[in-house]
C-alpha positions in Angstrom: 34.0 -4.4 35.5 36.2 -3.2 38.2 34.4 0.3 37.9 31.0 -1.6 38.8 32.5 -3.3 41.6 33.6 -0.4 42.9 30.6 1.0 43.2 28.9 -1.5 44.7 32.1 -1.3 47.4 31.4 2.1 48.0 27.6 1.2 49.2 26.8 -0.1 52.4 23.8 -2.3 54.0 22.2 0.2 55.8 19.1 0.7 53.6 19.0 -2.9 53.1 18.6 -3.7 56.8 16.4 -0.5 57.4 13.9 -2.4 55.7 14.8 -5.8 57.2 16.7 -7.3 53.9 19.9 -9.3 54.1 23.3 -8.5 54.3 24.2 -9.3 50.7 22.8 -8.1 47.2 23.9 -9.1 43.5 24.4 -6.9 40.0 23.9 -8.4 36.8 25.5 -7.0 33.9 24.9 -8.9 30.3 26.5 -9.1 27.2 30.0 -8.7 26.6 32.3 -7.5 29.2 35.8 -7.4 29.2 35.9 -9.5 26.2 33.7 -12.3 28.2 30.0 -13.0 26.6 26.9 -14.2 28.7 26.4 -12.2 31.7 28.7 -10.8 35.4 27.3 -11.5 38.6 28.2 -9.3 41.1 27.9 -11.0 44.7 28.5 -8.2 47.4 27.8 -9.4 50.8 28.9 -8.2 54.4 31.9 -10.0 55.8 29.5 -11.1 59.1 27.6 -13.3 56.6 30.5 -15.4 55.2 34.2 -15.3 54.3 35.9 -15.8 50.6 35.3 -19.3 50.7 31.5 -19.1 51.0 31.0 -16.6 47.9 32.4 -19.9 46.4 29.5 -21.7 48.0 26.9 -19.1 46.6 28.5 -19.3 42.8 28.4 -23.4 42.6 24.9 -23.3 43.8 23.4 -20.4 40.8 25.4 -22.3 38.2 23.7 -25.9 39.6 20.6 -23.8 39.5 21.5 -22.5 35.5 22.5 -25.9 34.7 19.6 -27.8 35.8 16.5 -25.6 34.7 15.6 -24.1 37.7 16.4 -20.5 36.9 15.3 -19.7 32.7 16.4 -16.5 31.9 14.2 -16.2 29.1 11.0 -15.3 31.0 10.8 -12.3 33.2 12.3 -12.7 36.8 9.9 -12.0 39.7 11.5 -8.4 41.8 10.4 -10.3 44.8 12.2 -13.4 46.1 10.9 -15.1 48.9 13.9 -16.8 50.5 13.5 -19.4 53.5 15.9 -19.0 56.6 17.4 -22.2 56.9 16.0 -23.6 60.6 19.4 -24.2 61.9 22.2 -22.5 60.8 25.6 -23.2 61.3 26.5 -21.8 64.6 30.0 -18.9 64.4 32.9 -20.2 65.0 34.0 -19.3 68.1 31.6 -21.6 69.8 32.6 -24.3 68.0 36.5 -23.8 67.8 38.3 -21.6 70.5 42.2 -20.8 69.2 44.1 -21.6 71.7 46.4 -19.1 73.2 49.5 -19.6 75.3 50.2 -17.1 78.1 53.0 -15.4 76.7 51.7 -14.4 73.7 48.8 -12.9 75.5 51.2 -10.7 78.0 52.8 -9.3 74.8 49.7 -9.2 72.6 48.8 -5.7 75.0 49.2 -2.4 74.0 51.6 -0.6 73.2 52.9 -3.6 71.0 49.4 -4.7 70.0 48.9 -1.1 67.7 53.0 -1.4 66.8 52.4 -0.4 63.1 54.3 -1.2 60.2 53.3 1.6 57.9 52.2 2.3 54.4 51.1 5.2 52.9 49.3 7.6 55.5 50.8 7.2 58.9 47.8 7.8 60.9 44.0 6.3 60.8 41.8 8.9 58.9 38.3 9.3 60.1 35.8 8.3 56.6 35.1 11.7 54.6 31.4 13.0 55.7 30.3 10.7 52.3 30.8 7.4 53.7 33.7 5.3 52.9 35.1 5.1 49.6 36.8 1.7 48.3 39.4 1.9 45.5 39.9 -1.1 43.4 42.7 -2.1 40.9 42.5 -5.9 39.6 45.5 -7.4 38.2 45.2 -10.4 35.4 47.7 -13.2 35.7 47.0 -15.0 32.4 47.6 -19.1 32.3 50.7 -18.9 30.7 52.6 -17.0 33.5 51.0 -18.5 36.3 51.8 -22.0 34.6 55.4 -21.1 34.8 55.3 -19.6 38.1 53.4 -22.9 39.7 56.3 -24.7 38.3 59.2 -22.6 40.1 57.1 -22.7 43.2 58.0 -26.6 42.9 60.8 -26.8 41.9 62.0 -23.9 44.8 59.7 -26.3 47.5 57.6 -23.2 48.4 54.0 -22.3 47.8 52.1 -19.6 45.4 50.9 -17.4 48.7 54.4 -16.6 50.8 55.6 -15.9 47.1 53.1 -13.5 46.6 53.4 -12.3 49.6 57.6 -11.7 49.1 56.9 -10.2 45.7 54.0 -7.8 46.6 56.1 -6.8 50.0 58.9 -6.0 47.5 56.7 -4.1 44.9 55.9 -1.8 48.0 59.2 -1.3 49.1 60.0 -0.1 45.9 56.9 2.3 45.3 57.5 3.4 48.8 60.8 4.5 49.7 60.3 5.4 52.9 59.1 2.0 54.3 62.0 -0.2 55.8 59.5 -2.8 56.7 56.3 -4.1 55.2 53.8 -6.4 57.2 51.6 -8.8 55.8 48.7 -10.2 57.5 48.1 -13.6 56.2 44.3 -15.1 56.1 44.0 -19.0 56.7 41.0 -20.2 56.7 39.9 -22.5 59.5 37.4 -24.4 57.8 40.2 -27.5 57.5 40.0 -27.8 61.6 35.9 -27.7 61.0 35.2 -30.6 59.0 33.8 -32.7 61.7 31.7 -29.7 63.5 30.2 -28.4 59.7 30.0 -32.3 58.6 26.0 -32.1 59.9 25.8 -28.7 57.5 26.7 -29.4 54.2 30.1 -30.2 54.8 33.2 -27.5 55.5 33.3 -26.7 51.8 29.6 -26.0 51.6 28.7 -23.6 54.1 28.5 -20.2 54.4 30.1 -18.3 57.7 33.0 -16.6 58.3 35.5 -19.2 59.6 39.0 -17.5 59.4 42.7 -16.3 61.4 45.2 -14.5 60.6 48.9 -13.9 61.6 51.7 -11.4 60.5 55.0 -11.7 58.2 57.6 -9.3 57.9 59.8 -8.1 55.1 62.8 -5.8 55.9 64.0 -3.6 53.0 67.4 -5.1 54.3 66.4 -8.6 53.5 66.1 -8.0 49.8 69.2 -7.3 47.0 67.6 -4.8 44.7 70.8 -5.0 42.5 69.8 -8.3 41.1 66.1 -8.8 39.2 64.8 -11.4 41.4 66.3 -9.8 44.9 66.5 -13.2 47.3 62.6 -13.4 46.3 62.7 -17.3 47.2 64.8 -17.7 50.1 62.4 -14.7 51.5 59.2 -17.1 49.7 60.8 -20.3 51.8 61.2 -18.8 55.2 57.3 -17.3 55.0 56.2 -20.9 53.6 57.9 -21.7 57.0 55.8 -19.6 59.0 52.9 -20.9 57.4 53.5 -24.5 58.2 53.9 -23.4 61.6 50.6 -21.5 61.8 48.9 -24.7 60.3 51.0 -27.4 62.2 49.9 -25.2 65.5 46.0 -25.6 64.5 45.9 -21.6 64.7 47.7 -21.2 67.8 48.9 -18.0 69.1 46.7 -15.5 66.3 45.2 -12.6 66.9 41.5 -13.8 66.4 42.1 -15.6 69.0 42.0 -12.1 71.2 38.9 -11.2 69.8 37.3 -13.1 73.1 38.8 -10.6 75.4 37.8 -7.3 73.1 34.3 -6.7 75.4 33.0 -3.7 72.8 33.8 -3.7 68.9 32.9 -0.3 68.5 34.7 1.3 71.0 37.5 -1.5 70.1 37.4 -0.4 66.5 36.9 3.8 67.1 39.9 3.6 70.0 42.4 3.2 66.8 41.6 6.0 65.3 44.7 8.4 64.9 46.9 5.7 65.9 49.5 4.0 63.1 48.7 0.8 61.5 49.4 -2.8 62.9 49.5 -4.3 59.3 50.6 -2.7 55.6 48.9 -4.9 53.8 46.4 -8.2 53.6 46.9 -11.0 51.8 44.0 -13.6 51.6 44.4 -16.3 48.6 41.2 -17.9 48.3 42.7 -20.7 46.4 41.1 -22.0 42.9 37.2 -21.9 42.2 36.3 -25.4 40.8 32.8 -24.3 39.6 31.8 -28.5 38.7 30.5 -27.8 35.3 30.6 -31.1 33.5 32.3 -30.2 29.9 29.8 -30.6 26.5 27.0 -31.3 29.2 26.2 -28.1 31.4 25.0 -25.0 29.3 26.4 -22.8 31.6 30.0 -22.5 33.1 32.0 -19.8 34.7 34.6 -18.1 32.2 36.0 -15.4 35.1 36.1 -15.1 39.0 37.2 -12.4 40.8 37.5 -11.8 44.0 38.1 -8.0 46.3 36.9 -6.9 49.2 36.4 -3.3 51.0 38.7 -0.9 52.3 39.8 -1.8 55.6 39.7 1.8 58.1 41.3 0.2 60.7 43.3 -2.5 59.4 46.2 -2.9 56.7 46.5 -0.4 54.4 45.9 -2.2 51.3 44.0 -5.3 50.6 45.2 -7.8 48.0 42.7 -10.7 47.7 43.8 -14.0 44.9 41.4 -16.1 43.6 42.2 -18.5 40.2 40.2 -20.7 38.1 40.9 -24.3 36.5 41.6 -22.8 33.1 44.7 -21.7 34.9 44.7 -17.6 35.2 44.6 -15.6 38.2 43.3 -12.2 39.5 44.4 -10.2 42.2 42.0 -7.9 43.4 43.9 -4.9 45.4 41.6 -2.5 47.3 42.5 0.3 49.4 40.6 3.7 51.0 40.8 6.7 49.1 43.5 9.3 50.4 45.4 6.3 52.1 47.6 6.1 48.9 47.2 7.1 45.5 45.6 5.4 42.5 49.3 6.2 40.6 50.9 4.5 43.4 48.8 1.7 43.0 48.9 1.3 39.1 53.3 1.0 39.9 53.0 -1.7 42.5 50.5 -3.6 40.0 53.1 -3.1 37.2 55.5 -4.2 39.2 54.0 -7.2 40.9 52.9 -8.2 37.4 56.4 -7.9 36.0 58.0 -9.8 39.3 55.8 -12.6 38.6 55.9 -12.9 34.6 60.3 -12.7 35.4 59.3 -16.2 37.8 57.2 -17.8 35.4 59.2 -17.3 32.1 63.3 -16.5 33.2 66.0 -19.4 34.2 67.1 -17.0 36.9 68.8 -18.2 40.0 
């Protein structure tokens, strides 16, 4: 599956809106796939259309549709939807939300500080290879029985399942990368939970699609981090990035860099002024939480058996993308993605092994 996905990663919308089509298509691929029967639906859409959170949207609406009879699979499917633009959609979020920003942390969000990299990998931006960008993609499977145990430590330690992920991945790439002393994360949040009232006439904040997200840094030091024991100071590193987190959300999404996104008066040249310059972020981490797909059990026909959940290479951005998504059955899947010549596939397969192994040692040893 990941091989199909990367595909459809490597393929942009340009045909699509060439001949006036949306910004998102879908694969389907039946019969039996990575040990799961029925069918994979592969939802690729541009990021402009909608964030994480409203794939989740798109997926609880097809399996309503399965569920109650309005799609049937056994008769031939039209090629030609007609779909109806909704009248009034819901308007971006900038004009309904403006992060507020306080004036010191615009005078030092300016350059040279703004492109201050923390680097992985390749030091400088790369232009695309004359082919278009290419996406990589490596998914790793937590199963329920290690992510039950790790749910439980992330209790009992008082910290959450993101900043620990974030601590453990920021160690695996310290370790596959020697030559990093620092590794920045750039955590998503959605802003959806400052919505609710705004989205309420839409559907609700949990119903809509748009793209309704900040972000803002955490760094590990190689110094912070005991590599002679198994579990180096992974939770006092989890607790202080849980803190950073409370902050961002006690702070309504104060002081984030999508909040400067007002002042940037041209993307492109915005976007093409980085090129050649050294990264502001190593890696992204956005956890879209668990899909609840609402299938009622020995009712509903249908159900969802496996999510996943990546997104494409980033030129400009962090080096490598690690997106989380988990289902009520418990398991998780961590889709990493990253542009091809940035690092290596074989460095990738090491920090998957070891992000796997640092989170099965949480979930199943007694360990300090």
């Amino acid at each position: 599956m990941d091989e199909i996905v990367q595909d459809e990663r490597c393929r942009n919308f340009e045909q699509q809106m060439q001949a006036s089509g949306p910004c998102w298509r879908f694969v389907i691929v039946p019969g039996i796939v990575d040990n799961i029967s029925g069918f994979w639906f592969v939802f690729v859409f541009h990021h402009a259309l909608t964030d994480g959170l409203g794939g989740f949207v798109f997926r609880k609406g097809l399996l309503r549709s399965l569920n109650c009879g309005d799609i049937d699979l056994k008769n031939p499917i039209s090629p030609i939807v007609e779909v109806q633009t909704p009248k009034h959609p819901p308007p971006a979020m900038e004009d309904m939300y403006k992060l507020p920003l306080g004036l010191t942390y615009i005078l030092e969000a300016v350059p040279p500080h703004l492109w201050t990299c923390h680097d992985l990998g390749n030091p400088s931006y790369v232009p695309p290879p004359s082919s278009g960008l290419r996406t990589e993609l490596l998914t790793l499977r937590i199963p329920a029985e290690v992510l039950s145990g790790v749910l439980m430590k992330t209790k009992e330690k008082r910290i959450r399942a993101t900043p620990l992920i974030e601590v453990i991945l920021s160690l695996a790439l310290l370790e596959v990368f020697p030559h990093s002393d620092n590794i920045r994360v750039s955590v998503i949040v959605s802003m959806r939970r400052w919505l609710t009232e705004q989205l309420e006439s839409y559907g609700g904040a949990d119903n809509v699609l748009g793209s309704y997200l900040t972000e803002f840094p955490e760094d590990f030091t190689r110094a912070a981090f005991d590599f002679s024991k198994p579990l180096p100071n992974v939770y006092s590193e989890a607790q202080r990035a849980r803190e950073t987190i409370d902050k961002v959300l006690l702070s309504c999404g104060k002081n984030t860099s999508v909040g400067l996104l007002r002042y940037v008066a041209n993307f492109d040249s915005y976007s093409k002024s980085k090129t050649g310059q050294r990264r502001e972020d190593s890696v992204e981490v956005s956890n879209v939480g668990v899909f609840k797909t609402g299938a009622i059990a020995n009712m509903d026909n249908w159900n969802i058996g496996d999510v996943r959940f990546s997104q494409s290479a980033n030129v400009t951005g962090p080096a490598v993308e690690c997106s989380i998504v988990s289902l009520e059955s418990g398991t998780m899947a961590l889709g990493f993605t990253w542009q091809e010549g940035i690092v290596t596939n074989e460095e990738m397969r090491r920090v998957l092994e070891r992000t796997k192994a640092l989170l099965e040692l949480v979930g199943t040893a007694e360990i300090k």
